[in-house]
Backbone bond lengths (Angstrom), bond angles and torsions (degrees), N, CA, C in turn:
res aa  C-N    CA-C-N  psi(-1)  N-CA   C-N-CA  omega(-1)  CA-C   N-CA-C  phi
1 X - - - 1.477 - - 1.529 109.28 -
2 X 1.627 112.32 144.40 1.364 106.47 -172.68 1.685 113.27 -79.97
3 X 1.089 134.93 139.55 1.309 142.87 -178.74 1.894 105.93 -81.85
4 X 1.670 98.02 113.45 1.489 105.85 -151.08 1.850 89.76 -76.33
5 X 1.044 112.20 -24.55 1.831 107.13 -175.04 1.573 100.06 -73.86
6 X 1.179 130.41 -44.85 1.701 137.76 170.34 1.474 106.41 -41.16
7 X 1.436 108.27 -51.71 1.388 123.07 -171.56 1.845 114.64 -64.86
8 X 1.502 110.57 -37.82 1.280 131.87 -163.45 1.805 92.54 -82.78
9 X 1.464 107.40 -47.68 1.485 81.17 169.37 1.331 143.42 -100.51
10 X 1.254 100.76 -2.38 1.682 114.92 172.34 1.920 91.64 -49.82
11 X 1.688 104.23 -50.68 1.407 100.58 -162.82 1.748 116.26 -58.85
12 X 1.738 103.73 -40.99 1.183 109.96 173.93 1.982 112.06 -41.60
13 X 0.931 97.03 -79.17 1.461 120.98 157.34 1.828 106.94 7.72
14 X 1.429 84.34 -86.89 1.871 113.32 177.01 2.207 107.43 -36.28
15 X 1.815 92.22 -61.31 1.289 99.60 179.07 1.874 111.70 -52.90
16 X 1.135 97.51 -46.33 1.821 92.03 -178.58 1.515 126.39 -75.95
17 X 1.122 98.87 -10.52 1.890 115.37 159.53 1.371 126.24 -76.41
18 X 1.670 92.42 -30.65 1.711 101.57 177.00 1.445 117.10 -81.63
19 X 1.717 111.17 -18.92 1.617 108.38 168.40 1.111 112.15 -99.43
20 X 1.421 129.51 15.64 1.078 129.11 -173.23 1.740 101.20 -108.42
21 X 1.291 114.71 -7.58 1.652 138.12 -147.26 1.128 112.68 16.56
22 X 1.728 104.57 75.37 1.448 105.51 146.92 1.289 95.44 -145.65
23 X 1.387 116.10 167.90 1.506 133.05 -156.29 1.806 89.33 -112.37
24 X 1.739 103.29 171.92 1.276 94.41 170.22 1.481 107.85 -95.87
25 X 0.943 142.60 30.14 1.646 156.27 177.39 1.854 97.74 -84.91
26 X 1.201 105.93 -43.49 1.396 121.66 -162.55 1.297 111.18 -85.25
27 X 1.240 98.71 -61.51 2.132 110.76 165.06 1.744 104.51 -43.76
28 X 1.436 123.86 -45.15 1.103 122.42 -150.84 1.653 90.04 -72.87
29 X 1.680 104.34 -35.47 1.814 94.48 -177.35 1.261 128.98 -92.14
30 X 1.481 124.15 0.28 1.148 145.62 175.73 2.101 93.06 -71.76
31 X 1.237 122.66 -72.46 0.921 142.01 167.21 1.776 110.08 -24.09
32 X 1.731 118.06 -56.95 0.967 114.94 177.88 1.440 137.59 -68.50
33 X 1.557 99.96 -20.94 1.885 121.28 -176.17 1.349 82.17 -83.09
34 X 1.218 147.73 -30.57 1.380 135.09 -164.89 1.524 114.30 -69.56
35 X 1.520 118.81 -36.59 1.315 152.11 159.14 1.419 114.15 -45.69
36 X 1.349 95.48 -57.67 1.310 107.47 -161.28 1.746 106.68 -71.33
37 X 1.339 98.99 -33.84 1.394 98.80 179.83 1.419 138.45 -76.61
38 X 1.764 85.80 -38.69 1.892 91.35 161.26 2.081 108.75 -60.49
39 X 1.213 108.32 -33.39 1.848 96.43 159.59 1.315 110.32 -34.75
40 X 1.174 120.67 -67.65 1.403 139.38 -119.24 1.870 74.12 -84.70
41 X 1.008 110.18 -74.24 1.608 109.99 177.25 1.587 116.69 -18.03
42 X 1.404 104.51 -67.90 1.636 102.58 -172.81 1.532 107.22 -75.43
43 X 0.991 130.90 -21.77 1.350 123.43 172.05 1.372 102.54 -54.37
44 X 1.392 126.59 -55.29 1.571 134.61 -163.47 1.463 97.70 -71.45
45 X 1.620 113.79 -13.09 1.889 100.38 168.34 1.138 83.66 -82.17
46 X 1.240 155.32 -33.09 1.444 119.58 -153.55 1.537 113.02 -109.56
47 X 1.407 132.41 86.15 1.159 143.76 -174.56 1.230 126.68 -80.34
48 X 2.037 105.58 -8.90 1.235 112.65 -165.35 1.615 111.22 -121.61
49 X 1.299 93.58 6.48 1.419 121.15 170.29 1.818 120.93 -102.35
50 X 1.941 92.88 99.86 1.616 86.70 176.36 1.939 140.08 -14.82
51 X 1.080 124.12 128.81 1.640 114.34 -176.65 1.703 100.33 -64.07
52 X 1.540 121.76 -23.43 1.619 106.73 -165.75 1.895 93.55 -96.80
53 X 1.492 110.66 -16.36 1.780 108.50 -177.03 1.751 98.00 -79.96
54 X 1.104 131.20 -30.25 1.577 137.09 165.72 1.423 108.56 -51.80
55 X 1.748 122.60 -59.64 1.517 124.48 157.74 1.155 112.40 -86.35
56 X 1.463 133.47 71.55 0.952 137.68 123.41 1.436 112.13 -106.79
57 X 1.668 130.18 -43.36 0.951 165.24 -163.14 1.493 108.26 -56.95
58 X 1.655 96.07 -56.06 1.219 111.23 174.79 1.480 146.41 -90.32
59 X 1.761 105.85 -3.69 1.529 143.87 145.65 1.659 106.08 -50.85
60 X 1.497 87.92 -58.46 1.877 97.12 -161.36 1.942 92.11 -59.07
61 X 1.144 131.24 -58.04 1.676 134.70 -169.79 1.571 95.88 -65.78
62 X 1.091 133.44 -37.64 1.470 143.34 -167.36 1.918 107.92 -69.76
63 X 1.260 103.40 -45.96 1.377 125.85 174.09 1.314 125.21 -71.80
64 X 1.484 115.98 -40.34 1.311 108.74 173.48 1.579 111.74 -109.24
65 X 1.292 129.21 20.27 1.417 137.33 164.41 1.560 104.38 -96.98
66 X 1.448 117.65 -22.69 1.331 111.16 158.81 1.317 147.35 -126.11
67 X 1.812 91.42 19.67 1.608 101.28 152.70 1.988 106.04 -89.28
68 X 1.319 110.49 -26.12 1.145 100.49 162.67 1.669 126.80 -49.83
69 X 1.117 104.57 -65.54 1.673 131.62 -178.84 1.704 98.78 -40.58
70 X 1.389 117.24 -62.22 1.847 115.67 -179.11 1.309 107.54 -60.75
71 X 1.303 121.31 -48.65 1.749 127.06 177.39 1.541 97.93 -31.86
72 X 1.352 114.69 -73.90 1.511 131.55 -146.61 1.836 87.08 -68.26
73 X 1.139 127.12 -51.21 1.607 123.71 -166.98 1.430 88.97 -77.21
74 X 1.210 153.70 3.97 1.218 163.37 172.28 1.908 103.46 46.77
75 X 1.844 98.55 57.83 1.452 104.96 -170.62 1.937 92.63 -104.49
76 X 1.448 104.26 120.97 1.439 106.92 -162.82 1.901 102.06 -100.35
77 X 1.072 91.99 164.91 2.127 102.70 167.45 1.661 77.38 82.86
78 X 1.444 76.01 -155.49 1.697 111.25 -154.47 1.892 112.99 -120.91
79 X 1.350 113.08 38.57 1.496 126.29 -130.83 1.928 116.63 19.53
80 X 1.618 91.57 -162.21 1.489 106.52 177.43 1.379 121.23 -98.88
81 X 1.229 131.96 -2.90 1.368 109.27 -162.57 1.935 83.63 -148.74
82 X 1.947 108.33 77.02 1.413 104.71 -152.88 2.036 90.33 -72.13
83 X 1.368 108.46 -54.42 1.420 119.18 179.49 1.715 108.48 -7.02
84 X 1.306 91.98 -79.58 1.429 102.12 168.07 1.758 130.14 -39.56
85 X 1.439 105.45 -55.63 1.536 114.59 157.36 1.337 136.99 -37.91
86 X 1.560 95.53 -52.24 1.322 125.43 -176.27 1.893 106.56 -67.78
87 X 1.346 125.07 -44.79 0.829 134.40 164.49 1.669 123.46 -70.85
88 X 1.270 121.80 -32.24 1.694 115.48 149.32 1.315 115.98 -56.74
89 X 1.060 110.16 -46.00 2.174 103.79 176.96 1.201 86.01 -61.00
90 X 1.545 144.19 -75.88 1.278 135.44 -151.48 1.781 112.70 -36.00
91 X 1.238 112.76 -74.42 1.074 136.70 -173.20 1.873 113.28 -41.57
92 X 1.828 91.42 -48.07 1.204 82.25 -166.62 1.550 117.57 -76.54
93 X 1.337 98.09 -30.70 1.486 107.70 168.76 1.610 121.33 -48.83
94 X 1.346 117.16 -41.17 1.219 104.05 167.40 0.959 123.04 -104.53
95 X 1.452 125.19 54.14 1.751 141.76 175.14 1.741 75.04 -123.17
96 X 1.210 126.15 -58.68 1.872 126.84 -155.98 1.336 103.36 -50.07
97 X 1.677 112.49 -47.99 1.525 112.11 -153.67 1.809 95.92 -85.67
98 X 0.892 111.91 -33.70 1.836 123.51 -158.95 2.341 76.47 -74.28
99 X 1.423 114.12 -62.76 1.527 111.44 -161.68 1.905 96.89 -60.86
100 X 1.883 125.14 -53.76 1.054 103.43 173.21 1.609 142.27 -42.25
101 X 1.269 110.97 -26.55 1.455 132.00 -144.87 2.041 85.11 -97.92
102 X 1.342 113.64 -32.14 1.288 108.02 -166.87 2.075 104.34 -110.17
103 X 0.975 92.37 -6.84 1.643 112.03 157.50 1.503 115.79 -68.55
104 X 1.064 108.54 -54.09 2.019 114.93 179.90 1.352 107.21 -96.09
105 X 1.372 112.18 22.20 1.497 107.89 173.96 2.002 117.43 -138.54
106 X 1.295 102.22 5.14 1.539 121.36 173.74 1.327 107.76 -161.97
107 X 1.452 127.40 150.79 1.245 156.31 176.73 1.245 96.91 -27.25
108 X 1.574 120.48 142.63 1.215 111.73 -157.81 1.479 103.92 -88.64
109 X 1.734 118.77 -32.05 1.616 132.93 179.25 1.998 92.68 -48.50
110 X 0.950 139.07 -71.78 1.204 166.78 133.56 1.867 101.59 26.06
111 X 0.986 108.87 -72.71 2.018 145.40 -174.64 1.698 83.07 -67.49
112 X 1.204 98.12 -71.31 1.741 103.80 -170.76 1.885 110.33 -44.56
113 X 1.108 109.36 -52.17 1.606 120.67 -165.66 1.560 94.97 -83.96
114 X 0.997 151.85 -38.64 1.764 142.87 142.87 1.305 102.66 -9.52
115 X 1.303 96.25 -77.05 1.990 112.81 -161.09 1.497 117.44 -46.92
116 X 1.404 101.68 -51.53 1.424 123.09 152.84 1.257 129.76 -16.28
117 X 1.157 124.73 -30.17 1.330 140.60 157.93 0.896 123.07 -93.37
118 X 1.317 121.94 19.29 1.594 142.64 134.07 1.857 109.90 -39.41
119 X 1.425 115.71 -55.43 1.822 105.72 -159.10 1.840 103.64 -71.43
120 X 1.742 97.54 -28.10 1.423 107.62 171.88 1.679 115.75 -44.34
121 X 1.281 110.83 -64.70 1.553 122.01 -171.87 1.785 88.48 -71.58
122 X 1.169 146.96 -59.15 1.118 130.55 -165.72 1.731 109.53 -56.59
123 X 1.106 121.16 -29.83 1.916 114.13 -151.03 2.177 75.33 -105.76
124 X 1.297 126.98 -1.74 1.742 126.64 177.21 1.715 84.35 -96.73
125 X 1.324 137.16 -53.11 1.262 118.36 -135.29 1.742 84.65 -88.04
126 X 1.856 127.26 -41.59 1.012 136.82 -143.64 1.883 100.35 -77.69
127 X 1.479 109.00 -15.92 1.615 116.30 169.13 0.663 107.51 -84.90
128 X 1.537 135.64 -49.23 1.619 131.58 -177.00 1.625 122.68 -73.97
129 X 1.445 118.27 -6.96 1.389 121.43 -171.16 1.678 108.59 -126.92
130 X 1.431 104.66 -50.74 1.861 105.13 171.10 1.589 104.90 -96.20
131 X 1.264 144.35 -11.40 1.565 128.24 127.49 2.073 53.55 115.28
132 X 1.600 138.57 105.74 0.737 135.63 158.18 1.272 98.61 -129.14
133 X 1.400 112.55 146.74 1.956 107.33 -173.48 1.561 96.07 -93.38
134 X 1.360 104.50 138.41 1.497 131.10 153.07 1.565 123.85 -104.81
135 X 1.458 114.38 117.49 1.199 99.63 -163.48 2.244 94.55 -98.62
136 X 1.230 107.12 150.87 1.496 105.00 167.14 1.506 127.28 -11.81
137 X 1.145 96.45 -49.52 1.268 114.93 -169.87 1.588 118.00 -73.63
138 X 0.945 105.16 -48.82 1.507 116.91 164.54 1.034 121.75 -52.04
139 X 1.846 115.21 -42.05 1.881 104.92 176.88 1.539 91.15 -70.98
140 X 0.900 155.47 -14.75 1.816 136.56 -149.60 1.583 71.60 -107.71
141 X 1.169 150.05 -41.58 1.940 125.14 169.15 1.276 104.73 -56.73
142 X 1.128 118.07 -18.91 1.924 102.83 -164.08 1.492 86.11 -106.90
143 X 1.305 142.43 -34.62 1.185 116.73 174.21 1.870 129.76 -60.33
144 X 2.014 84.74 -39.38 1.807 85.84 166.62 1.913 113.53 -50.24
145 X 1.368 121.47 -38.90 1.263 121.35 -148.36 1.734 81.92 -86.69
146 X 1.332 137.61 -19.79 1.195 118.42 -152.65 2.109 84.11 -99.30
147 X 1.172 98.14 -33.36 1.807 89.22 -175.19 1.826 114.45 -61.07
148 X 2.050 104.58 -22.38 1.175 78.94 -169.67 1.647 91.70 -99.90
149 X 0.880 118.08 12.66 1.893 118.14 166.44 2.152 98.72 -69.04
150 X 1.206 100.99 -35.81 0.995 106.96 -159.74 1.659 100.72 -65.67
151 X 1.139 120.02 -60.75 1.401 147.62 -175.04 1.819 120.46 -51.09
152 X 1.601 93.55 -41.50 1.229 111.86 150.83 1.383 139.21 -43.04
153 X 1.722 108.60 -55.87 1.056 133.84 -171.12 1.724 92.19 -67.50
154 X 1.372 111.28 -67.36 1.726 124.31 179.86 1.211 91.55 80.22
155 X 1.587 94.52 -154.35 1.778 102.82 -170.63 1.932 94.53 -128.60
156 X 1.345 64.68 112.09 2.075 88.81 -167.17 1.967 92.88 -111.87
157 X 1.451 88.68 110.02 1.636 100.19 170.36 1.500 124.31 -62.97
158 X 1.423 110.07 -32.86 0.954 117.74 167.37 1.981 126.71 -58.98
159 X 1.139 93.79 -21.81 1.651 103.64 164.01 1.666 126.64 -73.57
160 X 0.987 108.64 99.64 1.407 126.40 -176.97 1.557 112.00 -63.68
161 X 1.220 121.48 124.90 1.311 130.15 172.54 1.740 118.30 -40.47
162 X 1.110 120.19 -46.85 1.228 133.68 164.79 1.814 108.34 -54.53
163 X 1.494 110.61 -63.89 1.543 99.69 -176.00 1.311 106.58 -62.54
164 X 1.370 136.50 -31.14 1.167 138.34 163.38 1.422 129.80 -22.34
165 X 1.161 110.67 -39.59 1.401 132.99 -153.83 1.605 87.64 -112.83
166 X 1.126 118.66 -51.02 1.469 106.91 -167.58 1.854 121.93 -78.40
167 X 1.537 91.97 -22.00 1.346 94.57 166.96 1.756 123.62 -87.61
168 X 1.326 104.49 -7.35 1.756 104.75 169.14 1.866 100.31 -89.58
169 X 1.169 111.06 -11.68 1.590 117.50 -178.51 1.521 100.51 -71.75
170 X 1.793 111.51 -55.80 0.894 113.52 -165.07 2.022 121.91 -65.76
171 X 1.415 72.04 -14.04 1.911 85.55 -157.15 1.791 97.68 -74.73
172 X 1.678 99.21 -36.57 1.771 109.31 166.21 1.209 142.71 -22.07
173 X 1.679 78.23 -63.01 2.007 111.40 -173.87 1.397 102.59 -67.89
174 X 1.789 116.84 -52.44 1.304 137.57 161.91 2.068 103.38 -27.80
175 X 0.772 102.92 -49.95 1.695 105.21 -168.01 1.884 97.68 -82.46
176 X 1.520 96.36 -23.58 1.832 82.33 172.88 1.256 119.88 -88.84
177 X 1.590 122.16 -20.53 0.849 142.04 160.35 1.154 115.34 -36.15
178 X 1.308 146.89 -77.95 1.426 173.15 -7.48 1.627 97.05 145.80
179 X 1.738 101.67 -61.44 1.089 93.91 176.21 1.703 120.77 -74.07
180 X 1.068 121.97 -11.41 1.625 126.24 175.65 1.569 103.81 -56.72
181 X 1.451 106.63 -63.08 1.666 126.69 164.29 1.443 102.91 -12.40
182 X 1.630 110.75 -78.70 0.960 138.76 -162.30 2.029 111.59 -47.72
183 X 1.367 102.70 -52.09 1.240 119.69 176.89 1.718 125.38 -74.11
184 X 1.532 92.24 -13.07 1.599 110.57 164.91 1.719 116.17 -54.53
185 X 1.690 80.58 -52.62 1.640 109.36 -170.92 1.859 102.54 69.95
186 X 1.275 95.18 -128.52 1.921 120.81 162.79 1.046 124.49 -103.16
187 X 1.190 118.39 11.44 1.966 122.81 147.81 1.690 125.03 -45.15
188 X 1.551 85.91 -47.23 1.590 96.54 -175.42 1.189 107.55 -91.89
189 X 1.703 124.84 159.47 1.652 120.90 166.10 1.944 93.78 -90.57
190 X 1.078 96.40 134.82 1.318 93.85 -169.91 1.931 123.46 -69.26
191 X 1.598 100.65 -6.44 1.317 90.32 145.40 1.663 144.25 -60.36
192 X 1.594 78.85 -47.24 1.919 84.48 162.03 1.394 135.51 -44.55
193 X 1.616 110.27 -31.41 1.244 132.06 -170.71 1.406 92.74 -73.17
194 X 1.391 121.59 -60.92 1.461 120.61 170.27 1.183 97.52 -52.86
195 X 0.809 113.76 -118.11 1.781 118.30 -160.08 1.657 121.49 29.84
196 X 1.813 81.83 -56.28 1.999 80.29 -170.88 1.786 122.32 -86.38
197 X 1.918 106.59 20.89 1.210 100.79 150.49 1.547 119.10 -83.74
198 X 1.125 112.51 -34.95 1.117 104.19 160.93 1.506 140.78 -53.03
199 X 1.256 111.80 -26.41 1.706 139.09 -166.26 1.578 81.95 -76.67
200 X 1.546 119.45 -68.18 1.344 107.82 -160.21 1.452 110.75 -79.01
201 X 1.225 123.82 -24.80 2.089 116.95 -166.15 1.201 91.84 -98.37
202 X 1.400 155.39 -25.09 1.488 147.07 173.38 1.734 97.41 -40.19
203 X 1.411 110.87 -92.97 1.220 106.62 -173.29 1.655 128.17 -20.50
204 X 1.607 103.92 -61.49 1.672 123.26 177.20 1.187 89.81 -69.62
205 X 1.320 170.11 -23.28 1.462 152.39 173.03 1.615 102.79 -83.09
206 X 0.984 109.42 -37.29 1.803 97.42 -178.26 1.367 117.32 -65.04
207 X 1.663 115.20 -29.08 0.973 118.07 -135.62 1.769 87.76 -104.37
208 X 1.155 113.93 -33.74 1.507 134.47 154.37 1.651 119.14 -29.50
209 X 1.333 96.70 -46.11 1.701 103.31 -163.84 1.841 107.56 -109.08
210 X 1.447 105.08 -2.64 1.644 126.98 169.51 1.217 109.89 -77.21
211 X 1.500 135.01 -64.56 0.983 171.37 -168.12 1.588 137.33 -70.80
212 X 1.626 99.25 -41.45 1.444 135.32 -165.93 1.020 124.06 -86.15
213 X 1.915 89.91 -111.79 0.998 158.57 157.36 1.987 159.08 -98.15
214 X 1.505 91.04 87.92 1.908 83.33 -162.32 1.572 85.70 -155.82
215 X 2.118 80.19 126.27 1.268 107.16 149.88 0.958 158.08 -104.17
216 X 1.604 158.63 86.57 1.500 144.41 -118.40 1.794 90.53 -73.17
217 X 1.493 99.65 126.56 1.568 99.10 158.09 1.729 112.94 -76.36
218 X 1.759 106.57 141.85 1.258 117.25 138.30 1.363 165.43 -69.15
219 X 1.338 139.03 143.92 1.226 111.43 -168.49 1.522 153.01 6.57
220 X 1.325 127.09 -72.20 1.631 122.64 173.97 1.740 77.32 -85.19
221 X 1.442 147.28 -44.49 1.183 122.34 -165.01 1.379 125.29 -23.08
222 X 1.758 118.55 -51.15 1.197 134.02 -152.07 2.061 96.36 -83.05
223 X 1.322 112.21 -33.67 1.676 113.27 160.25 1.622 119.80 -54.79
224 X 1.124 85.66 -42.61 1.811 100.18 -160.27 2.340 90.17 -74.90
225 X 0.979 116.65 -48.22 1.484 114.49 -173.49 1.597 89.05 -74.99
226 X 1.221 157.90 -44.05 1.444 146.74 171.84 1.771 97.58 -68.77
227 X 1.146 155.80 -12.25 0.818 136.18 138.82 1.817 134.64 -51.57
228 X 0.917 94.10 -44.00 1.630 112.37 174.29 1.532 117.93 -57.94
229 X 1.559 110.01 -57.66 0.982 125.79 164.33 2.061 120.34 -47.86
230 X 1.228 97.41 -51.18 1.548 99.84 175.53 1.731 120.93 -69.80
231 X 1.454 95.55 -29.68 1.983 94.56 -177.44 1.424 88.77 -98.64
232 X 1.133 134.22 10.03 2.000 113.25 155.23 0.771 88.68 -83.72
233 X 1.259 132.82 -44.45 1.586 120.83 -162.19 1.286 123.30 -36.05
234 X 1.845 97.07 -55.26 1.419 113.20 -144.36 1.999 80.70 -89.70
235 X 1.296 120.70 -26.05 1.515 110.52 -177.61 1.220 110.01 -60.10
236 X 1.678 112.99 -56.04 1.432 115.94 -162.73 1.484 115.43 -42.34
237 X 1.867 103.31 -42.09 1.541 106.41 -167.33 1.595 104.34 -77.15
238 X 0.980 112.77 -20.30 1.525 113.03 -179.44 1.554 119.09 -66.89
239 X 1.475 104.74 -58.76 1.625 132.48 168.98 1.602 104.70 -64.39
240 X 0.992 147.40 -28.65 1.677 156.64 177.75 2.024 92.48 -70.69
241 X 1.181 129.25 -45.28 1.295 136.65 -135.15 1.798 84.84 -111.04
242 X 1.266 107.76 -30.42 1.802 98.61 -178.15 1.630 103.85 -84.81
243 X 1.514 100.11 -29.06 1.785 89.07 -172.29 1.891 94.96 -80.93
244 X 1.078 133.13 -25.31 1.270 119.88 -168.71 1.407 106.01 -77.08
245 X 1.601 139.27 -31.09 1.156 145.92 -160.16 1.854 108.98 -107.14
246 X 1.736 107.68 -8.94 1.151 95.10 -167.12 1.637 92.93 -143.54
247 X 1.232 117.15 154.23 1.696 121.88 163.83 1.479 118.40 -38.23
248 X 1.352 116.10 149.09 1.544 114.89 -160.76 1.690 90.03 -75.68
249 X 1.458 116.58 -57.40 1.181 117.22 -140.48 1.601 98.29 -93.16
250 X 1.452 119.18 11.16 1.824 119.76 158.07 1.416 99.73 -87.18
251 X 1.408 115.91 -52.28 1.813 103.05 177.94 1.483 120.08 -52.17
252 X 1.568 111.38 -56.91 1.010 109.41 174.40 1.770 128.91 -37.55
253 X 0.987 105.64 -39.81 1.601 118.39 169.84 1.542 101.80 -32.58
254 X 1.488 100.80 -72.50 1.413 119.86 -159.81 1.454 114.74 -54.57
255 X 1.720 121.80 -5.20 1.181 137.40 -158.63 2.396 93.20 -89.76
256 X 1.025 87.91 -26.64 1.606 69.26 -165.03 1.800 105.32 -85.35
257 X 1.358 107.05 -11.23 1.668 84.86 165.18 1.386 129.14 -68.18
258 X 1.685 123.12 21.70 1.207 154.99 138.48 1.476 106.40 -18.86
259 X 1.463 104.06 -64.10 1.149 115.82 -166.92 1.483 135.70 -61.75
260 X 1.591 95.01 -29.91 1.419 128.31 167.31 1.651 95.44 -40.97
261 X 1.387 95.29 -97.34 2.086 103.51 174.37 1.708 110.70 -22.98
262 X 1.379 116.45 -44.52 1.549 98.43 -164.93 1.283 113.08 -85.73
263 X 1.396 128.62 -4.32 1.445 149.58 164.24 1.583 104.75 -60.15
264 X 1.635 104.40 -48.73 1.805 100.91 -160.67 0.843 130.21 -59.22
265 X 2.344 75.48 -48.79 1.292 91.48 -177.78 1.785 130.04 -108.10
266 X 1.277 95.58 40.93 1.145 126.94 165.88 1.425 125.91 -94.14
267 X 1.155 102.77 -45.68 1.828 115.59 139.62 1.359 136.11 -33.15
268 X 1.003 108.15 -65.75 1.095 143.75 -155.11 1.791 106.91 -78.88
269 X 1.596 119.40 -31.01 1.547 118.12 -124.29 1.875 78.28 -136.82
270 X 1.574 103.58 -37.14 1.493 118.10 -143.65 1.553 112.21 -123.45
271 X 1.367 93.05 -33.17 1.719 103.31 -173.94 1.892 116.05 80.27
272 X 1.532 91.23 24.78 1.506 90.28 170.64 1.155 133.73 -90.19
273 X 1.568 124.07 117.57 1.575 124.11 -152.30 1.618 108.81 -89.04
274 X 1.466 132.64 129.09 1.453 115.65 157.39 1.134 112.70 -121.95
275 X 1.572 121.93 152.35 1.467 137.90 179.92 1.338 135.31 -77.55
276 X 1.073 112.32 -171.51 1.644 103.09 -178.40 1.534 111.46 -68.03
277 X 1.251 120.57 -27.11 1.780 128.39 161.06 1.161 114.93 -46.82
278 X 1.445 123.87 -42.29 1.337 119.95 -168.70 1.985 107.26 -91.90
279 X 1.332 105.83 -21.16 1.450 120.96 168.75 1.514 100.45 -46.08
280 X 1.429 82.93 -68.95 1.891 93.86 -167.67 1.587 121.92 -40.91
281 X 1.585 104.51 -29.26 1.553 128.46 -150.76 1.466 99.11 -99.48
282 X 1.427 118.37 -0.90 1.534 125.39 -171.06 1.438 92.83 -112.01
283 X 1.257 112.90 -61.01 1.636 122.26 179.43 1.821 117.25 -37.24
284 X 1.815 95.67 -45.21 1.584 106.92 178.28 1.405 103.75 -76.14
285 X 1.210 138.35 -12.49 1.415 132.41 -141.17 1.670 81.11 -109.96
286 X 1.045 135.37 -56.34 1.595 149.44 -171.26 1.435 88.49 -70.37
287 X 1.215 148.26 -47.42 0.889 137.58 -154.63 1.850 117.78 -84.49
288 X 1.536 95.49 -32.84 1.485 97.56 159.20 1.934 110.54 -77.31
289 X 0.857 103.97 -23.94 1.666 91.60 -172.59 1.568 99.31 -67.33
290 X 1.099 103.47 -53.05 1.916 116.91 -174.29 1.754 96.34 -44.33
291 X 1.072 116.83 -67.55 1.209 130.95 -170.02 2.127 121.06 -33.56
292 X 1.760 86.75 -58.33 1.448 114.94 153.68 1.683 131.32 -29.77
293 X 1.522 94.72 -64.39 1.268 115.49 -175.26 1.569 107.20 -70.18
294 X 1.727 121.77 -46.32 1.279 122.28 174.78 1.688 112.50 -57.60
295 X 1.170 98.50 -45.31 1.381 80.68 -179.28 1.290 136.19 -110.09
296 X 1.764 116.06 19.45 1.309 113.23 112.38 1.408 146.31 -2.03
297 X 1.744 85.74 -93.48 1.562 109.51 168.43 1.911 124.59 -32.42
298 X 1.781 79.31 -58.33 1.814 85.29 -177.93 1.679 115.77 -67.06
299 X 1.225 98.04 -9.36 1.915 96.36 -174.41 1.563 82.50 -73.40
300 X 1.371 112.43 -77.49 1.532 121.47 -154.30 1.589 97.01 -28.83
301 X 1.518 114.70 -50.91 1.391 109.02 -150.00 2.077 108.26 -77.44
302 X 1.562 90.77 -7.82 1.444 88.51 176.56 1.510 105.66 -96.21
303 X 1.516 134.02 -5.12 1.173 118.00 163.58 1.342 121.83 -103.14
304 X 1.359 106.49 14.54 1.911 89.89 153.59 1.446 116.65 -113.81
């Protein structure tokens, strides 16, 4: 039975998001890049730690936090629509290893603003495949947000032609990914949805670090890879729950204030300096997302 005080404030909740105009689709992904980024940080401490021994690490915590998680909601099988599933683990896994691998190998602001062009390929693939409307107006926001991704990035020597390539690869798969999510909708419990990255890169990660590649982690190492593992966790379900409840290419928006964090703490962590170019390229980049989201909002509110 539903618990009517639980119920009373979820609603409270809902109402103060709606004058605030944001939905909880949006909160849920604001919340998840936040996650995602303190990852993104400790991964970039760990440079000496394989990109497929990092996803292995993080399969193994990913896997049993959500065979736990279905047990307890007592959500049984392997969901319904595995094709689809099966192909989000696919995808995402090789967006993780291609984005880790080019994360510990260029500036992390740099790695970060690649990926970034992740919401681009998701809100291109999510019109052409779930038939999602884009109105004019909206690509000229996603183009502002993509010039100041662009501007950001600059022309960083330190970016290798090769990571180059692998992090616009990665940012791709990332957008097919997303869109699999997306095409789930509320079919799936969105643990399941997680789950089957793990289902598919466990195997190919073991078999990677048997075979390969394997490094014994050290001391804080063995914290820092159970860290990783626990804030995907908590992102995936967060970020899984905005694309199922909300339009691909409004979440997606919300994905490049990413960049914000990998700037800081790129600063901050690394000693990586950016200029008044890259100022500008943050300002435009926020400024198309903002833009997006408002007028969103104002459509909805002019069609009821």
């Amino acid at each position: 039975m539903e618990n009517p005080t639980s119920s009373a404030s979820i609603s409270k909740i809902d109402k103060l998001l709606s004058k605030l105009g944001i939905t909880r689709g949006i909160l849920y992904m604001f919340f998840a890049i936040f996650c995602f980024a303190i990852m993104n940080l400790i991964v970039k401490m760990l440079p000496h730690i394989p990109a497929m021994e990092i996803i292995l690490f993080r399969s193994s915590v990913s896997f049993v936090i959500c065979v736990i998680g279905l047990k307890m909601q007592k959500v049984k099988g392997l969901g319904t629509n595995k094709k689809v599933l099966f192909l989000r683990g696919l995808f995402g896994g090789m967006a993780l290893f291609l984005f880790f691998t080019t994360l510990q190998n260029i500036p992390l602001a740099s790695a970060i603003t690649l990926h970034y062009l992740a919401p681009i390929f998701t809100a291109i693939i999510a019109w052409l495949v779930l038939g999602e409307r884009l109105v004019p107006l909206q690509w000229l926001f996603f183009l502002v947000s993509f010039i100041g991704v662009t501007m950001v990035k600059g022309f960083d020597e330190r970016v290798d032609t090769i990571y180059f390539i692998m992090g616009v690869s990665a940012a791709f798969l990332a957008g097919c990914a997303y869109n699999c999510i997306r095409k789930l909708k509320t079919s799936e419990h969105p643990l399941m949805v997680i789950l089957y990255f793990p289902l598919v890169t466990l195997p190919i990660a073991s078999l990677y670090c048997i075979f390969y590649k394997w490094t014994m982690p050290v001391g804080w190492d063995w914290l820092y890879l159970l860290l990783i593992g626990v804030l995907t966790q908590i992102a995936q379900f967060y970020m899984t729950k905005a694309y199922q409840i909300e339009e691909a290419a409004r979440v997606a928006s919300i994905s490049y204030t990413g960049v914000i964090y990998a700037l800081g703490f790129g600063f901050l962590f690394f000693h990586e300096v950016f200029n008044i170019y890259v100022s500008i390229g943050i300002g435009l980049m926020l400024l198309g997302v903002i833009l997006n989201i408002t007028f969103k909002n104002t459509k909805k509110e002019a069609v009821k």
